[in-house]
N, C-alpha and C positions, 0 to 999 in steps of 0.2 A: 699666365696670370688668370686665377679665377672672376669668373662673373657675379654682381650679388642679385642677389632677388631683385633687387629696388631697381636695377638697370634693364634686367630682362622686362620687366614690368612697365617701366618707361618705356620701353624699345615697341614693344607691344601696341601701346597703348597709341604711340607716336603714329605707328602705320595702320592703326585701327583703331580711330577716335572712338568709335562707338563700344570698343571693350568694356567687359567685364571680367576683368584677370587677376586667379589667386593663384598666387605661387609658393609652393612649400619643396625644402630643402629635404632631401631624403637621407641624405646623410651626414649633414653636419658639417660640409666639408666643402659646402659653397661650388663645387663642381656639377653634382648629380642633382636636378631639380624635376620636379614635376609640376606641369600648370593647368589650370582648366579656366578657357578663353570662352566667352560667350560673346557673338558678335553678329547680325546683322546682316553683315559683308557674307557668311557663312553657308544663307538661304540660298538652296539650288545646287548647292555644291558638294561633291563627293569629298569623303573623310579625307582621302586622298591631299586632295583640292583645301581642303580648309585647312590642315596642316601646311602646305605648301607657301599660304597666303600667312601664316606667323613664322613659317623659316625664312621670308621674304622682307618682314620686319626685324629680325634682330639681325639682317646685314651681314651676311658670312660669317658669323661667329661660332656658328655650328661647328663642330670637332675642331675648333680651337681654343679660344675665351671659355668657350663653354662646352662640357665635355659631352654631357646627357641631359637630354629634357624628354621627360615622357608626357605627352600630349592629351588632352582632351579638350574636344572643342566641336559647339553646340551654336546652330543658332538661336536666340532668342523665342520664349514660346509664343508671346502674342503677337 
């Protein structure tokens, strides 16, 4: 079963209150998503590392629920 936006976005959000996450569907198909996380939590931390810390919130759904998510994620500028 696929994932929709509105859940990964919840999931998100859930283990990094201070998000700012838009998520757009790349193919129509509710599988393939792309997000860009701006968060806080972020500062200090390698791309690596900040990606790590949003696979960490959507709870093992990676390559299952949900098939691809291509990543971007910043922290905050001020």
């Amino acid at each position: 079963m696929a994932m929709d936006a509105a859940t990964i976005e919840r999931l998100i959000k859930e283990g990094l209150p201070d998000a700012q996450v838009t998520i757009e569907d790349l193919r129509g198909d509710g599988d393939h998503y792309a997000a860009h996380v701006v968060s806080a939590a972020f500062r200090g931390k390698s791309r690596v590392q900040q990606h790590q810390l949003v696979y960490q919130t959507l709870r093992g759904r990676m390559g299952s629920e949900l098939h691809a998510l291509a990543l971007q994620t910043s922290a905050p500028e001020n």
